[in-house]
C-alpha positions in Angstrom: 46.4 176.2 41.8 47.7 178.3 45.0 46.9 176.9 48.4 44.3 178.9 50.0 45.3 180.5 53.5 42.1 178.3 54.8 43.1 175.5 53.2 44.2 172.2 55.0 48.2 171.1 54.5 47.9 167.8 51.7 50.1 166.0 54.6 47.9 166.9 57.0 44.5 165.7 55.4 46.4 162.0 55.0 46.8 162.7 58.8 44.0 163.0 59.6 42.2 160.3 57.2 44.8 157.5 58.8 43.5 157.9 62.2 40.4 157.6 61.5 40.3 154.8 59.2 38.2 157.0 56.8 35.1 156.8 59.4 33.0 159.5 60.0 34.0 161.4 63.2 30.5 162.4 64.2 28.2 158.8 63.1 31.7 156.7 62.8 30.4 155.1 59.5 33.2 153.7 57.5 32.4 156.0 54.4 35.6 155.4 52.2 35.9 158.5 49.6 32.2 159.7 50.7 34.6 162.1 53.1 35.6 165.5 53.7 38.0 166.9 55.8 35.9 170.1 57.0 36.9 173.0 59.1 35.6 173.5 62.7 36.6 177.1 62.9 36.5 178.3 59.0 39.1 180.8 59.6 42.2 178.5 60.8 43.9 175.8 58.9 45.4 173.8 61.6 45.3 170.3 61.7 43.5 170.7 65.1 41.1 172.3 63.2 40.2 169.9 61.6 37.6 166.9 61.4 36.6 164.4 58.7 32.9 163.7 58.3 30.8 162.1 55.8 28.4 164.5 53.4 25.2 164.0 55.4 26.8 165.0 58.7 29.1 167.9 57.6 25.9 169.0 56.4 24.0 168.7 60.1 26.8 170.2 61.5 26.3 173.4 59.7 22.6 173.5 59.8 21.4 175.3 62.8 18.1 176.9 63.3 18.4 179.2 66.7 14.4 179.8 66.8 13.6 175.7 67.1 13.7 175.2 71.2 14.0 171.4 70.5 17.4 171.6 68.4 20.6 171.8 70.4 23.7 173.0 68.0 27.5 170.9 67.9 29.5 172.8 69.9 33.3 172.8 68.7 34.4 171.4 71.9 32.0 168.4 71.6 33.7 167.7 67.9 36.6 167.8 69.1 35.8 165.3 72.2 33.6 163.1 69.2 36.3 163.2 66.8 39.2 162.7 68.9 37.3 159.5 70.9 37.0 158.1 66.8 40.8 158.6 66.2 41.5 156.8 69.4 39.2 153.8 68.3 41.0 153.5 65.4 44.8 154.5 66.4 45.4 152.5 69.8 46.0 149.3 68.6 49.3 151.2 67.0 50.3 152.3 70.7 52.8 149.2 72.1 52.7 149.4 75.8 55.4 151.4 77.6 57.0 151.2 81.0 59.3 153.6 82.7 61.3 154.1 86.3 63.2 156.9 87.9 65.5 154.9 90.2 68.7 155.8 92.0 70.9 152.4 92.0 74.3 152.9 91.2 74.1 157.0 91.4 74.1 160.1 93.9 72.5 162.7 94.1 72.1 165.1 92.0 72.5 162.4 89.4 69.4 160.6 89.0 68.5 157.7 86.7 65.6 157.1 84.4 64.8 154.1 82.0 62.2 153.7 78.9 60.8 149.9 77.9 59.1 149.7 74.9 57.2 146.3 75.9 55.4 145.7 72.4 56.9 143.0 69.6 55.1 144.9 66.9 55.3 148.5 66.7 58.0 151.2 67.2 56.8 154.0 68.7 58.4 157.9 70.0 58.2 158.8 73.3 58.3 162.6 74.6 59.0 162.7 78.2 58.9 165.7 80.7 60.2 165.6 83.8 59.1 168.3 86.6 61.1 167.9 90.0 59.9 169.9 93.4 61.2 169.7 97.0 59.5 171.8 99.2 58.9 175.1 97.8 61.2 174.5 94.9 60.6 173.6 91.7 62.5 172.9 88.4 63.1 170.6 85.3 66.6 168.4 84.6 68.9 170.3 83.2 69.8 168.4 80.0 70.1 169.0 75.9 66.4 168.3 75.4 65.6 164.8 76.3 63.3 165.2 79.4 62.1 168.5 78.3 59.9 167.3 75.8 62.1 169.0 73.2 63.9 165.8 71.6 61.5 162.4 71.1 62.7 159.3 72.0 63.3 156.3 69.4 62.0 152.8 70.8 61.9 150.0 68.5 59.8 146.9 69.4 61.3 145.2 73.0 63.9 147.8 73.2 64.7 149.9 75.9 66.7 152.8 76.8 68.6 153.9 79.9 69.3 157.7 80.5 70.3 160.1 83.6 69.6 163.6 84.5 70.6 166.1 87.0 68.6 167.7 89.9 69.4 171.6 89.5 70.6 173.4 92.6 67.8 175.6 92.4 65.7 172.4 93.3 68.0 170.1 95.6 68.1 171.8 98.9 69.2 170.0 102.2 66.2 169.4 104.8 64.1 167.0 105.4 61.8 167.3 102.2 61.2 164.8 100.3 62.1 164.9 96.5 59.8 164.8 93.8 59.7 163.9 90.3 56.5 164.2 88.1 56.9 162.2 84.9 54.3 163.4 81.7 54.8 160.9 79.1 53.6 161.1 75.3 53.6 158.0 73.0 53.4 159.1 69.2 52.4 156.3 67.0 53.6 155.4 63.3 51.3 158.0 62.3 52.5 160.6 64.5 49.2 160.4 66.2 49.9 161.6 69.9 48.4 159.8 72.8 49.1 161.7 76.1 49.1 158.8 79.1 48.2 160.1 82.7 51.1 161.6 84.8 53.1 159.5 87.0 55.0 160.3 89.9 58.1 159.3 91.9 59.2 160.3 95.7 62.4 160.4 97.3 63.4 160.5 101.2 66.8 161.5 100.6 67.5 158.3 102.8 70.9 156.3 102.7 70.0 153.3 100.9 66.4 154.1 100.3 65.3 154.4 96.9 62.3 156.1 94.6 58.7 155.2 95.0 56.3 155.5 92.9 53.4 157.5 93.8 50.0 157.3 91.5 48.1 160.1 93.3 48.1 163.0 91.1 47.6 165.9 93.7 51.0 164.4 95.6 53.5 165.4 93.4 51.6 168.2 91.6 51.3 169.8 88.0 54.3 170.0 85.8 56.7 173.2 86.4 55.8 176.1 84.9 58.0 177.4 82.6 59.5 174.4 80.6 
């Protein structure tokens, strides 16, 4: 029989029925083959789309009665924070801790160094990492074949770690007194290519002889990611 155009992708039905251990993603009961992978917009067939729930509340979901003033309907948006908050219970024990540092030792600028620790003894993991730099008024991502674009995933195997480098563009690197910023947005993808985004890290530089990156946790410092990337 022909897929339907509304239909879920086979792979992406597993998907979805690893992360969440086969629990409900509305009452989290462990419900085994009592499941369905339903649709939260019936017209699209992407695996954001979609949410597995047990018969009784893929039922409530669709049952709405706009007249009763005591009834409040599911919203898509709170699925998608219910369901998502159940594949996290259920996925983050695959997540090995991760460490990473822009540093400068051994390199000028524009050359800058960055490093990847995988700090886990059980699972490998792939990272995507984006890297958004700013001085002043001037912004821009390292030019480079894909790694810190978020274009290529990195490989890290249990304790292993990797050591890369990138260059500041010109259109970034400007002399003056400004300091130099990197913003570092870091995605860890687990065994079952579950994505779990981490909160945005940041680095400063003084363009000091002998001084070296900082890290700097504050959010509103080194700003949102460059547009365009």
């Amino acid at each position: 029989m022909a897929r339907r155009s509304t239909d879920f992708r086979e792979e992406d039905k597993i998907k979805v029925l690893l992360w969440c251990a086969r629990h409900c993603c509305l009452c989290e009961k462990a419900v085994g083959v009592g499941i369905e992978v339903a649709h939260l917009d019936p017209k699209r067939s992407d695996l954001d789309n979609a949410i597995p729930l047990c018969f009784d509340c893929h039922a409530a979901v669709g049952h709405y009665n706009a007249k009763h003033a005591r009834r409040r309907k599911y919203s898509i948006p709170e699925l998608k924070a219910r369901r998502d908050q159940v594949y996290e219970h259920h996925t983050r024990h695959l997540v090995s801790p991760v460490r990473y540092r822009v540093f400068q030792e051994g390199t000028e600028l524009p050359t800058v160094r960055f490093s990847l620790h995988n700090l886990g003894d059980t699972y490998p993991v792939r990272a995507r990492v984006v890297i958004s730099l700013s001085q002043g008024d001037r912004s821009g991502c390292p030019q480079t074949a894909g790694h810190y674009d978020g274009r290529l995933l990195w490989n890290l195997n249990p304790r292993s770690a990797v050591v890369g480098h990138f260059d500041v563009p010109e259109s970034v690197l400007q002399n003056g007194t400004d300091w130099l910023k990197a913003r570092v947005d870091l995605t860890v993808i687990d065994l079952y290519d579950r994505e779990h985004t981490l909160l945005p890290g940041g680095y400063v530089y003084t363009l000091q002889p002998g001084e070296e990156w900082y890290f700097e946790p504050a959010e509103e410092i080194f700003g949102p990611p460059s547009a365009g990337r």
